[in-house]
PDB file of N, CA, C and O in Angstrom:
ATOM      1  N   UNK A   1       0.846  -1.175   0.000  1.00  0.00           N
ATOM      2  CA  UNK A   1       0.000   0.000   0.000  1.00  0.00           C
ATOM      3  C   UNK A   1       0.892   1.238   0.000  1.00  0.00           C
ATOM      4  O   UNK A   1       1.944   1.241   0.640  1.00  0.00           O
ATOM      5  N   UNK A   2       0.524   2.189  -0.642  1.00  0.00           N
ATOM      6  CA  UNK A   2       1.181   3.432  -0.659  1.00  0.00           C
ATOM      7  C   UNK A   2       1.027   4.550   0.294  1.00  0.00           C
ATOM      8  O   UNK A   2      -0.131   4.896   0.525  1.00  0.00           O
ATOM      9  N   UNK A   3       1.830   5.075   0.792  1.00  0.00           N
ATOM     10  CA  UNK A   3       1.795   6.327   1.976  1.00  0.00           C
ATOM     11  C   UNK A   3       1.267   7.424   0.954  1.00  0.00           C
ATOM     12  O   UNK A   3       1.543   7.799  -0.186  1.00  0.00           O
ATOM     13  N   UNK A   4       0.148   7.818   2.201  1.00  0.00           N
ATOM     14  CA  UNK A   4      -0.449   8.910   1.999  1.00  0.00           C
ATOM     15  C   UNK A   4       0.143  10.129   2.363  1.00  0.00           C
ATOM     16  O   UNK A   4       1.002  10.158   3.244  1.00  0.00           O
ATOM     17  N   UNK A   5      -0.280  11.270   1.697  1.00  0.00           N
ATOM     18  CA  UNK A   5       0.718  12.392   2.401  1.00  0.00           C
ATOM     19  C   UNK A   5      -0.660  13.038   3.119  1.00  0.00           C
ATOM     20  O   UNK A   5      -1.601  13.255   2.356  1.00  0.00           O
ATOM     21  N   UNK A   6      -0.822  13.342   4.476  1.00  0.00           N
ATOM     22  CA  UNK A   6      -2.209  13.857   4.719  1.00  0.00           C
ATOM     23  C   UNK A   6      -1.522  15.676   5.863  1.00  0.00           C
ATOM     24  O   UNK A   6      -0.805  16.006   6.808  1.00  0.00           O
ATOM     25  N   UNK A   7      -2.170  16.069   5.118  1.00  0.00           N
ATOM     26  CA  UNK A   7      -1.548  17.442   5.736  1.00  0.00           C
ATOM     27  C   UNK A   7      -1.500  17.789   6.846  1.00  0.00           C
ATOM     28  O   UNK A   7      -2.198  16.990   7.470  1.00  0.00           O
ATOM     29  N   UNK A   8      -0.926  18.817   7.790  1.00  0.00           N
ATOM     30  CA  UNK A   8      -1.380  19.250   9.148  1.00  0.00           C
ATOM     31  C   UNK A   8      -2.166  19.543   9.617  1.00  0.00           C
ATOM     32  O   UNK A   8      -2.368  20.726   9.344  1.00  0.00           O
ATOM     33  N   UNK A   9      -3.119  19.030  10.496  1.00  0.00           N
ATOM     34  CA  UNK A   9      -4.188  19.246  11.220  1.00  0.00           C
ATOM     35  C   UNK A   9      -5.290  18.665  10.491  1.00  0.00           C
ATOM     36  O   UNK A   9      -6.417  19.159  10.446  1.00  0.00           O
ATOM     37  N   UNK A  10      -4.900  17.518   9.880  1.00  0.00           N
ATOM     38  CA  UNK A  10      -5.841  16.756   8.906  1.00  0.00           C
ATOM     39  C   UNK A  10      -5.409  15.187   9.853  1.00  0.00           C
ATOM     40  O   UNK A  10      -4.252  14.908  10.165  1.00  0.00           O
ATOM     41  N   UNK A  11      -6.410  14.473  10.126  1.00  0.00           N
ATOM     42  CA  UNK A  11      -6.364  13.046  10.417  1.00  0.00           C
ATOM     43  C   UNK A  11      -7.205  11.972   9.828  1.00  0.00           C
ATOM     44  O   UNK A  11      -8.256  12.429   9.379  1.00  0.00           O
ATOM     45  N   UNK A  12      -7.053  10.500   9.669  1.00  0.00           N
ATOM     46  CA  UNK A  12      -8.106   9.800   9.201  1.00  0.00           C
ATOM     47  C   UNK A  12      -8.995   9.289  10.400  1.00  0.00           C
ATOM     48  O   UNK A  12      -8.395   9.052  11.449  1.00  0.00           O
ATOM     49  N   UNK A  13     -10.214   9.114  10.367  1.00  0.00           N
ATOM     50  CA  UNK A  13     -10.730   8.755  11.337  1.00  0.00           C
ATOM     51  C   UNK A  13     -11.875   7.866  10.952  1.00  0.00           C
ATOM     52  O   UNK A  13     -12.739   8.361  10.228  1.00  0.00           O
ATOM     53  N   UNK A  14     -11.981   6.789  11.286  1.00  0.00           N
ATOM     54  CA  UNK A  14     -13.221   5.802  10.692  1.00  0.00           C
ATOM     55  C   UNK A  14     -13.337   5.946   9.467  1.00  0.00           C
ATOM     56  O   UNK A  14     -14.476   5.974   9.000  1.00  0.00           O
ATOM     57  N   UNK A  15     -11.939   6.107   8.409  1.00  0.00           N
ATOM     58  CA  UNK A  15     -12.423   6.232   7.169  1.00  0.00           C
ATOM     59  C   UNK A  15     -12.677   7.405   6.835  1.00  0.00           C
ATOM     60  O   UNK A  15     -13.473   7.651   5.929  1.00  0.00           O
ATOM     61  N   UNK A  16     -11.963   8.446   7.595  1.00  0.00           N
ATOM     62  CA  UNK A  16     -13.165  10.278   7.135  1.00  0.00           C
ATOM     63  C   UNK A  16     -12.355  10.794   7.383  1.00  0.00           C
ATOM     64  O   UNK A  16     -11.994  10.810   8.560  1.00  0.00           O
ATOM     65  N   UNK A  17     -11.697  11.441   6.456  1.00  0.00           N
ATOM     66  CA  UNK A  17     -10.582  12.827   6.866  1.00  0.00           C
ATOM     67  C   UNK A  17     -11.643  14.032   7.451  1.00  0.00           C
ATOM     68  O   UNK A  17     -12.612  14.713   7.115  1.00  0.00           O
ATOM     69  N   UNK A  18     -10.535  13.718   8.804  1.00  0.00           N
ATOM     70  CA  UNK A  18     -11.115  14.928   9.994  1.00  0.00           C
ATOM     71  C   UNK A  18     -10.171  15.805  10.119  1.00  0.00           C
ATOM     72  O   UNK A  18      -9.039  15.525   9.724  1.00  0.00           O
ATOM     73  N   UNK A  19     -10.496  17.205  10.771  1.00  0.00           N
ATOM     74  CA  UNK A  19      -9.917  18.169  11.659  1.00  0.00           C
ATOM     75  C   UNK A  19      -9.399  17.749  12.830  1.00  0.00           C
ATOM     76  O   UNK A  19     -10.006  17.107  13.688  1.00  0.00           O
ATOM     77  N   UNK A  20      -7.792  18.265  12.884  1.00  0.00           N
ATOM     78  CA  UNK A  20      -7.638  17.669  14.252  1.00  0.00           C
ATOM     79  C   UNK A  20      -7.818  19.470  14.880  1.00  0.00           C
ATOM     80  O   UNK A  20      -7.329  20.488  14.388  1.00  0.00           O
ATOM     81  N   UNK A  21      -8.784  19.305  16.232  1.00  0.00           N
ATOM     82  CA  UNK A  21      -8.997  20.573  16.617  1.00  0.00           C
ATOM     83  C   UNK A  21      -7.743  21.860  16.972  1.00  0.00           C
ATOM     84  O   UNK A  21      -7.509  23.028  16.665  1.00  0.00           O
ATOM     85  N   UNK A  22      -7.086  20.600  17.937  1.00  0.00           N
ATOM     86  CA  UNK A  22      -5.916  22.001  17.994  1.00  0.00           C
ATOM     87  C   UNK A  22      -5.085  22.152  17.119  1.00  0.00           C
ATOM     88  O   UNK A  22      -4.289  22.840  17.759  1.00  0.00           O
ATOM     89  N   UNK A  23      -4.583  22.032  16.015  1.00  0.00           N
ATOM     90  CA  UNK A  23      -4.076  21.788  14.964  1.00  0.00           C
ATOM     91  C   UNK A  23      -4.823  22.921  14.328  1.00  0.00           C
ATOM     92  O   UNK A  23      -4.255  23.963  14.002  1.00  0.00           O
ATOM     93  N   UNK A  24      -5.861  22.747  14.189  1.00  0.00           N
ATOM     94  CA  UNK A  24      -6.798  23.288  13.624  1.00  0.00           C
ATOM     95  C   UNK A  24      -6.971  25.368  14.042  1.00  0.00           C
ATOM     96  O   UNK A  24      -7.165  26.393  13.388  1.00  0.00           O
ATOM     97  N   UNK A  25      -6.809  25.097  15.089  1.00  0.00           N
ATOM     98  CA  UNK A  25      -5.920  26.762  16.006  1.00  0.00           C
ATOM     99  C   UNK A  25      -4.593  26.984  15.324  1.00  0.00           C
ATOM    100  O   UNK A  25      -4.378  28.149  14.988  1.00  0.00           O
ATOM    101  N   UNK A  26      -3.957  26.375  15.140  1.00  0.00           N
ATOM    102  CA  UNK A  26      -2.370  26.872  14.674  1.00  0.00           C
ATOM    103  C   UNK A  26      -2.454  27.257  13.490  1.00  0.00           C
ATOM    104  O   UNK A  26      -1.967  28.343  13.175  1.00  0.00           O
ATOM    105  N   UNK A  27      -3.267  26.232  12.311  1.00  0.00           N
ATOM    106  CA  UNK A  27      -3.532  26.690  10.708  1.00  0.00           C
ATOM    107  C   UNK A  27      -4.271  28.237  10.599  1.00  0.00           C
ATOM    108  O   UNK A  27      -4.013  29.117   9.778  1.00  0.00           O
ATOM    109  N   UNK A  28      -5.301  28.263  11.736  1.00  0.00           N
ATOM    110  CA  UNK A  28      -5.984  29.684  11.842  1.00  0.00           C
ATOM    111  C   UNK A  28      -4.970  30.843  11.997  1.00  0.00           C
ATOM    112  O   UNK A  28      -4.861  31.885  11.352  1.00  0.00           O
ATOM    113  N   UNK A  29      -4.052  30.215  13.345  1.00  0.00           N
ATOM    114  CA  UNK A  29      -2.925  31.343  13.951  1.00  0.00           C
ATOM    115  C   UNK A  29      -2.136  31.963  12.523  1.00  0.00           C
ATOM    116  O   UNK A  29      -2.046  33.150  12.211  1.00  0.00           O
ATOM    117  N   UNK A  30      -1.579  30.724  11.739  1.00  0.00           N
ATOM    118  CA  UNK A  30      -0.522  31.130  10.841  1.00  0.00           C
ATOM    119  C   UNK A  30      -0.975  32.049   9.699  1.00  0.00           C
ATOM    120  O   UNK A  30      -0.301  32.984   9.267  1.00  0.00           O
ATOM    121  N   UNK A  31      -2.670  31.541   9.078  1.00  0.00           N
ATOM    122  CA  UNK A  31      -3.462  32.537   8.631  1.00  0.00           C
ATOM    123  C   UNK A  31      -3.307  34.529   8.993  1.00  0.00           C
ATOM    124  O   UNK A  31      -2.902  35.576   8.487  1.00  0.00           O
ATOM    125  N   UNK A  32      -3.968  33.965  10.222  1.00  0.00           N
ATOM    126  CA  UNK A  32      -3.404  35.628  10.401  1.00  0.00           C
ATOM    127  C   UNK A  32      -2.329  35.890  10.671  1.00  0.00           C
ATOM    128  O   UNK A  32      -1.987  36.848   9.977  1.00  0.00           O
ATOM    129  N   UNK A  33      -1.586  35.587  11.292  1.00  0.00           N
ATOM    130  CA  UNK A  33      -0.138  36.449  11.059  1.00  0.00           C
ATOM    131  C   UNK A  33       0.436  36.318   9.979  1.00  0.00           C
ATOM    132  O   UNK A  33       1.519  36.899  10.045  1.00  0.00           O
ATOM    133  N   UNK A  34       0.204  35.643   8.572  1.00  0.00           N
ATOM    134  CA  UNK A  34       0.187  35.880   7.445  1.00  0.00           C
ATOM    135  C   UNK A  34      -0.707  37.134   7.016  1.00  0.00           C
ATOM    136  O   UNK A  34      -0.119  38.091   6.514  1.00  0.00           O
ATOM    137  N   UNK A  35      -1.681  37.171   7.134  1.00  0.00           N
ATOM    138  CA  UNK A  35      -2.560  38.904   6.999  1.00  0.00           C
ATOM    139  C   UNK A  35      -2.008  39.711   7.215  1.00  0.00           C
ATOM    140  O   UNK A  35      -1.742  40.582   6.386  1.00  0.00           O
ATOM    141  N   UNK A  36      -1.544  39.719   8.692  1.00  0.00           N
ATOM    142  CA  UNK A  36      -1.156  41.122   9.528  1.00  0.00           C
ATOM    143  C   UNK A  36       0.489  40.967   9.136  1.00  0.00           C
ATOM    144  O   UNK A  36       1.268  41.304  10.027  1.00  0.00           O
ATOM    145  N   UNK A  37       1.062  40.481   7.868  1.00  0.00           N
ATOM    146  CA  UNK A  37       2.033  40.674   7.197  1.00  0.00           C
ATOM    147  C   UNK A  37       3.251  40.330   7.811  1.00  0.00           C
ATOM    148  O   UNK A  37       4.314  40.867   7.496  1.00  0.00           O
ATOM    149  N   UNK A  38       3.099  39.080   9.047  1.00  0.00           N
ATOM    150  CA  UNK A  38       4.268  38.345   9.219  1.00  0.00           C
ATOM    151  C   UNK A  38       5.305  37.854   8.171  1.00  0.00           C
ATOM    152  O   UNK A  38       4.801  37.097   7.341  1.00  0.00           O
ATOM    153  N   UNK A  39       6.561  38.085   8.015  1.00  0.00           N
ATOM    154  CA  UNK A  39       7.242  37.141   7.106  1.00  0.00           C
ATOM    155  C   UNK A  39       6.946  35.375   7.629  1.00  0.00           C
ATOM    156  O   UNK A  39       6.534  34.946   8.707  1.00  0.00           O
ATOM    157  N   UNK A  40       7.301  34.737   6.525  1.00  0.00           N
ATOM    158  CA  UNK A  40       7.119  33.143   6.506  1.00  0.00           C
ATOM    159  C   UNK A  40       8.161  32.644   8.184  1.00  0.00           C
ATOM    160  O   UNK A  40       7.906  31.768   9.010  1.00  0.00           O
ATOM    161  N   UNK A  41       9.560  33.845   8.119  1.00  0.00           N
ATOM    162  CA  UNK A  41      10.423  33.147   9.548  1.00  0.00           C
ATOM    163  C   UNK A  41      10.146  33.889  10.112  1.00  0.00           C
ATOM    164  O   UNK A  41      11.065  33.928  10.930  1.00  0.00           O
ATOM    165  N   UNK A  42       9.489  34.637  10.362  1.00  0.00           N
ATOM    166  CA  UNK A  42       8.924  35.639  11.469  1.00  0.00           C
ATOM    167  C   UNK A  42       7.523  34.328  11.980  1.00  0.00           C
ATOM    168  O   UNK A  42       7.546  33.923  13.142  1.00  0.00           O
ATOM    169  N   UNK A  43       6.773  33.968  11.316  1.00  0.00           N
ATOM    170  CA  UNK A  43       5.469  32.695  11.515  1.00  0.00           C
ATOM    171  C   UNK A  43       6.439  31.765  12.244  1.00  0.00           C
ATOM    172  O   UNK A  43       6.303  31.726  13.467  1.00  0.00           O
ATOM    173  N   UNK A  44       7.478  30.947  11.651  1.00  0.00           N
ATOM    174  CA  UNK A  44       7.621  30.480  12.290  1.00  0.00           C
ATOM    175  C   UNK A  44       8.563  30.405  12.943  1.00  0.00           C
ATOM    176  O   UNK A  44       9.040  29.289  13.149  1.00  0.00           O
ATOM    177  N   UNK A  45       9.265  31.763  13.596  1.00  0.00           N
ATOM    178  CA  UNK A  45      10.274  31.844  14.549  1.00  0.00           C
ATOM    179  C   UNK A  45       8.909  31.380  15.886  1.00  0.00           C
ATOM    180  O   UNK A  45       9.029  30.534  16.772  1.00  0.00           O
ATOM    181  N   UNK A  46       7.567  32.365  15.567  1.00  0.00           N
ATOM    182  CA  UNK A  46       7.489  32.564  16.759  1.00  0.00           C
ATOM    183  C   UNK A  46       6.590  30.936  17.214  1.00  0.00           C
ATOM    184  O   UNK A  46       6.244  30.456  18.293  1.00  0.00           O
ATOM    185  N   UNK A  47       6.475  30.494  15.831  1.00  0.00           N
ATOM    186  CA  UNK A  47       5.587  28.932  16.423  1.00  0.00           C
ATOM    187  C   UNK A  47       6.741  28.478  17.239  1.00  0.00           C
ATOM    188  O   UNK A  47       6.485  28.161  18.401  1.00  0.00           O
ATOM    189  N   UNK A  48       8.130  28.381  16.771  1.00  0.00           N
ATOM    190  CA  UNK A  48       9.259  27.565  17.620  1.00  0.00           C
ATOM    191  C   UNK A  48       9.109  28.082  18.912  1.00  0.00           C
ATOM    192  O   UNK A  48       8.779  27.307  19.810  1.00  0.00           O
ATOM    193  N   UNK A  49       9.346  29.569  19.212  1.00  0.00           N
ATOM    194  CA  UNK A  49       9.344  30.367  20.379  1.00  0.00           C
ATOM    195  C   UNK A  49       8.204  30.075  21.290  1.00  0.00           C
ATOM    196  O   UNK A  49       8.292  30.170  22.514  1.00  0.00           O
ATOM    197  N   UNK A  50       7.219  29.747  20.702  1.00  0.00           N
ATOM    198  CA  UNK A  50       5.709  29.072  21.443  1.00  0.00           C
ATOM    199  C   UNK A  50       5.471  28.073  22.005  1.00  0.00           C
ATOM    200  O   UNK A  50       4.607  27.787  22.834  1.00  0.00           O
ATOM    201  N   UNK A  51       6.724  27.182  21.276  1.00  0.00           N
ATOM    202  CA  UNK A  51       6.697  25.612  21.583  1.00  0.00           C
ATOM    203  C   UNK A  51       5.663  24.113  20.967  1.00  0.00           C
ATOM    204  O   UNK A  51       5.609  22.915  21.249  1.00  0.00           O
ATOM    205  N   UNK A  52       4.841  25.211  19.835  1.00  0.00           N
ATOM    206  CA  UNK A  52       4.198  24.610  19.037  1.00  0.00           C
ATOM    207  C   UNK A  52       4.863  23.592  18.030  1.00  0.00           C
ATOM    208  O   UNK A  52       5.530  24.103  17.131  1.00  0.00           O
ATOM    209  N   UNK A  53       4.761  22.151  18.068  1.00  0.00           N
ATOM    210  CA  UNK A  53       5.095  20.730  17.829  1.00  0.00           C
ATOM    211  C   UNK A  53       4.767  20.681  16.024  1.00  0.00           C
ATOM    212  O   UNK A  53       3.745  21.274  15.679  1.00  0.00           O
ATOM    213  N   UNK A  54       5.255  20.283  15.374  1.00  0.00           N
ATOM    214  CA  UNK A  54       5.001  20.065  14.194  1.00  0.00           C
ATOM    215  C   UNK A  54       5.031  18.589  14.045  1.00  0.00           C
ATOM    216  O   UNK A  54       5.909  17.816  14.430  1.00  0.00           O
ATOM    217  N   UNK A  55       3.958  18.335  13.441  1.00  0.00           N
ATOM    218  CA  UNK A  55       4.087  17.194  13.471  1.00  0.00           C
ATOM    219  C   UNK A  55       4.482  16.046  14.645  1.00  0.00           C
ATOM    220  O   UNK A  55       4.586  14.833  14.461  1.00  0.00           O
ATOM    221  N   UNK A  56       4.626  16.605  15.596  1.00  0.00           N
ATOM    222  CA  UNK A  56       4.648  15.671  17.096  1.00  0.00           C
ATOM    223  C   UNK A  56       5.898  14.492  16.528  1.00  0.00           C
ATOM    224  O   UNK A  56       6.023  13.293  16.777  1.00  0.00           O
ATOM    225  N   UNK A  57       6.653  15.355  15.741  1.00  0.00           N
ATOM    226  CA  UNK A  57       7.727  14.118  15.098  1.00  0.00           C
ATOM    227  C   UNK A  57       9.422  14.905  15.699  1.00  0.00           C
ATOM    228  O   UNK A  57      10.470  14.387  15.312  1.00  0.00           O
ATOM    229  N   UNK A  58       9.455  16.312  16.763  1.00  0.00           N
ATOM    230  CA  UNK A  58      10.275  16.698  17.042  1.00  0.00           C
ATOM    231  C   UNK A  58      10.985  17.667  15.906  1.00  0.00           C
ATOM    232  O   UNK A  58      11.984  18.339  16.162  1.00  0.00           O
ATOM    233  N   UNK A  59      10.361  17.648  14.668  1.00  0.00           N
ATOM    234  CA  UNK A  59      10.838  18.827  13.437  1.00  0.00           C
ATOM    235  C   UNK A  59      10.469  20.386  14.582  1.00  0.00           C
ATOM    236  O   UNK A  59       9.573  20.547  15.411  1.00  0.00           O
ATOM    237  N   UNK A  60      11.766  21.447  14.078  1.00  0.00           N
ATOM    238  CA  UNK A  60      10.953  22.811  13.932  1.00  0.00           C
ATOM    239  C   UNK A  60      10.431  23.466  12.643  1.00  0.00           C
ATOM    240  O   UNK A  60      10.707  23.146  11.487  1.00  0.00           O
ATOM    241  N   UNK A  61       9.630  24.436  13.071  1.00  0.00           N
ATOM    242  CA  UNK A  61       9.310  24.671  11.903  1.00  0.00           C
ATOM    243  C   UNK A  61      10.290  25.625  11.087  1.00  0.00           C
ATOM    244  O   UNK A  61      11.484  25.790  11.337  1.00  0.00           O
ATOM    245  N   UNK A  62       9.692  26.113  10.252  1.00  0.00           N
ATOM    246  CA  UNK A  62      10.840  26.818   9.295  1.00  0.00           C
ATOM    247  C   UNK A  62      10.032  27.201   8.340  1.00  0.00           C
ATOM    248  O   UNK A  62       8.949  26.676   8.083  1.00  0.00           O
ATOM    249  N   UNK A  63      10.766  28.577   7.508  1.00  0.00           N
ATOM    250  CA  UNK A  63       9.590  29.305   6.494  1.00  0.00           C
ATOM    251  C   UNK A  63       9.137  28.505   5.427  1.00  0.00           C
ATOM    252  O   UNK A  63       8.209  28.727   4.650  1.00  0.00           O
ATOM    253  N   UNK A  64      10.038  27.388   5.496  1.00  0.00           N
ATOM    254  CA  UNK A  64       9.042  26.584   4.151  1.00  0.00           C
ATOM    255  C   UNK A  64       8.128  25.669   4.601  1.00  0.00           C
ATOM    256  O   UNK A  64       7.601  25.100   3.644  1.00  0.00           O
ATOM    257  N   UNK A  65       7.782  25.347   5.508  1.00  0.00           N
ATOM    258  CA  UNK A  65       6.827  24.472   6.253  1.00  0.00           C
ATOM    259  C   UNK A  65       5.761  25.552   6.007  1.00  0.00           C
ATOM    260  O   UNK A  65       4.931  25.454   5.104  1.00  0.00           O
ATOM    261  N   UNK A  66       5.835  26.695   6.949  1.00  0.00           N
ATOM    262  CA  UNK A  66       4.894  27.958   6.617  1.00  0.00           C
ATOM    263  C   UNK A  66       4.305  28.421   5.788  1.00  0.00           C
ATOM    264  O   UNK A  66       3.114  28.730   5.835  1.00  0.00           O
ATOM    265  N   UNK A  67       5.394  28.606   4.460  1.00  0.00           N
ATOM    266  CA  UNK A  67       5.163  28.793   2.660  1.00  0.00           C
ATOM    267  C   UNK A  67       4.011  27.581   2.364  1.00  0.00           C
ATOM    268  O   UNK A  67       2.931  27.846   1.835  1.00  0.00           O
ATOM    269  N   UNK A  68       4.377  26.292   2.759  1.00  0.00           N
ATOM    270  CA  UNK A  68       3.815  25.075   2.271  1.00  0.00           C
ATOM    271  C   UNK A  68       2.061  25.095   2.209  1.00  0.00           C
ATOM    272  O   UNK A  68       1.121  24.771   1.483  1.00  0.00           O
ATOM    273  N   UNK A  69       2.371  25.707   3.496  1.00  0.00           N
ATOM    274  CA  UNK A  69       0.460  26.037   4.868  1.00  0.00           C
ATOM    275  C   UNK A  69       0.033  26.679   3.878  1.00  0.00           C
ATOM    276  O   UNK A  69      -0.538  25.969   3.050  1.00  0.00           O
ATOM    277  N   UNK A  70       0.094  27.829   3.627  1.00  0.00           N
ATOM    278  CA  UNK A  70       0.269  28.993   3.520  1.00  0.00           C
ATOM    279  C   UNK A  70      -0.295  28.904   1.497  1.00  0.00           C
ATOM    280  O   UNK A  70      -0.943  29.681   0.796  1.00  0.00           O
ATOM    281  N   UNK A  71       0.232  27.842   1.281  1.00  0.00           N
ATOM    282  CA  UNK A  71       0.197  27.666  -0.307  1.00  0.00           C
ATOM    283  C   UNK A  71      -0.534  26.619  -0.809  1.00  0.00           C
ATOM    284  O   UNK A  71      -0.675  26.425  -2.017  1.00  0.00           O
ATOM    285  N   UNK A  72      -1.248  25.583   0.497  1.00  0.00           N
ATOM    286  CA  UNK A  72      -2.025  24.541   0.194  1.00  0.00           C
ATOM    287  C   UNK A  72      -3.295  24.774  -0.001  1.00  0.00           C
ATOM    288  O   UNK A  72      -3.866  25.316   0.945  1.00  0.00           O
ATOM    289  N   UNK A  73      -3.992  24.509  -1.038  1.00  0.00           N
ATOM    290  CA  UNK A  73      -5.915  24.762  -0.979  1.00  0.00           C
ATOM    291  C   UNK A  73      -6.538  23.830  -0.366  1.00  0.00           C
ATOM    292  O   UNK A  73      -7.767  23.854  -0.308  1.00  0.00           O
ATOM    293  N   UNK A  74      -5.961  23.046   0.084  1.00  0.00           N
ATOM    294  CA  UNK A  74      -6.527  22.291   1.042  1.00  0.00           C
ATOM    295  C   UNK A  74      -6.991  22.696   2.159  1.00  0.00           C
ATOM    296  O   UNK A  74      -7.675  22.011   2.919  1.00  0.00           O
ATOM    297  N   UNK A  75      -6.657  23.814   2.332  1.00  0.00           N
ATOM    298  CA  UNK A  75      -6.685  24.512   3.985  1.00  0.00           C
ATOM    299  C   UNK A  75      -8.160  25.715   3.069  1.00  0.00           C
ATOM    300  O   UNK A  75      -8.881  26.463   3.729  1.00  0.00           O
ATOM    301  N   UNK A  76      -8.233  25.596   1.795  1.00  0.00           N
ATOM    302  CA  UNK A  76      -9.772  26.051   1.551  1.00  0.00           C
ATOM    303  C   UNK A  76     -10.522  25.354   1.381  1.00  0.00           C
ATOM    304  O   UNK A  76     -11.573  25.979   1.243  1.00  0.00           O
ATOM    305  N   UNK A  77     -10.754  23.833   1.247  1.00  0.00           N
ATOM    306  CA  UNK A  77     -11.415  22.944   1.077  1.00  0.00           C
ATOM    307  C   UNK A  77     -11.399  22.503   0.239  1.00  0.00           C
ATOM    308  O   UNK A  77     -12.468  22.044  -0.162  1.00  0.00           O
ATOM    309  N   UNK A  78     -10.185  22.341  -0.592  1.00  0.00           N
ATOM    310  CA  UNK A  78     -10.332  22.023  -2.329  1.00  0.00           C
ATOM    311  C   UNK A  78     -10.111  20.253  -1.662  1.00  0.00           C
ATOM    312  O   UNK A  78     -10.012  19.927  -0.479  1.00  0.00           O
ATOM    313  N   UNK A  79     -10.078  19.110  -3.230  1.00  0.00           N
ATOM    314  CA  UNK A  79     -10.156  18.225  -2.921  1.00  0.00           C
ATOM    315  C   UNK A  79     -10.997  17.667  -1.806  1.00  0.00           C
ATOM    316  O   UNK A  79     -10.532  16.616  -1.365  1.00  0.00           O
ATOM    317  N   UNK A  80     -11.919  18.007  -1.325  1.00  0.00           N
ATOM    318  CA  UNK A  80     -13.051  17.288  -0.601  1.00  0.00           C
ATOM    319  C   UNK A  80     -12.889  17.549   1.042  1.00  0.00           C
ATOM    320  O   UNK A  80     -13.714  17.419   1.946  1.00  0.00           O
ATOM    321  N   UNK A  81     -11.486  17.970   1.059  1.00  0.00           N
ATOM    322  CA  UNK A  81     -10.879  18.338   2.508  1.00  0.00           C
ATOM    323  C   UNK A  81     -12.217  19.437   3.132  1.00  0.00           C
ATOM    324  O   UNK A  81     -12.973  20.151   2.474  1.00  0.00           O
ATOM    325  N   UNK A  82     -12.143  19.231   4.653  1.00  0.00           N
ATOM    326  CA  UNK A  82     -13.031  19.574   5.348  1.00  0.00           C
ATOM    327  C   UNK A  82     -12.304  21.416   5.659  1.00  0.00           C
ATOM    328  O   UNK A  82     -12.919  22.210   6.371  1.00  0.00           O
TER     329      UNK A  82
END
């Protein structure tokens, strides 16, 4: 079987790509301080500085993790995503 790539703050659950809730706060967070015209390492100096987990795999983040968020339509609901 082939690995899925399933994005941040996205989980499978009984078969149903869900929201993971707090996850789901950080994609919002990075949103706006993208608005209010954060740079990409300015986002995520301050997720590191926060102590916010990426991926719960021990990565920090970094402006291309941010760029990535930031550049996925998935996070508008394209592809069926919630």
């Amino acid at each position: 079987m082939a690995n899925r790539y399933i994005p941040f703050g996205y989980e499978i659950t009984e078969g149903k790509l869900t929201i993971i809730e707090k996850e789901r706060e950080i994609i919002e967070n990075i949103f706006a301080m993208y608005i209010n015209k954060m740079s990409f390492m300015e986002i995520a100096t301050r997720m590191n500085d926060g102590g916010v987990s990426y991926n719960n795999d021990g990565r920090s983040w970094n402006k291309n993790i941010v760029k990535r968020i930031l550049e996925n339509e998935k996070y508008l609901g394209k592809d069926g995503y919630p």
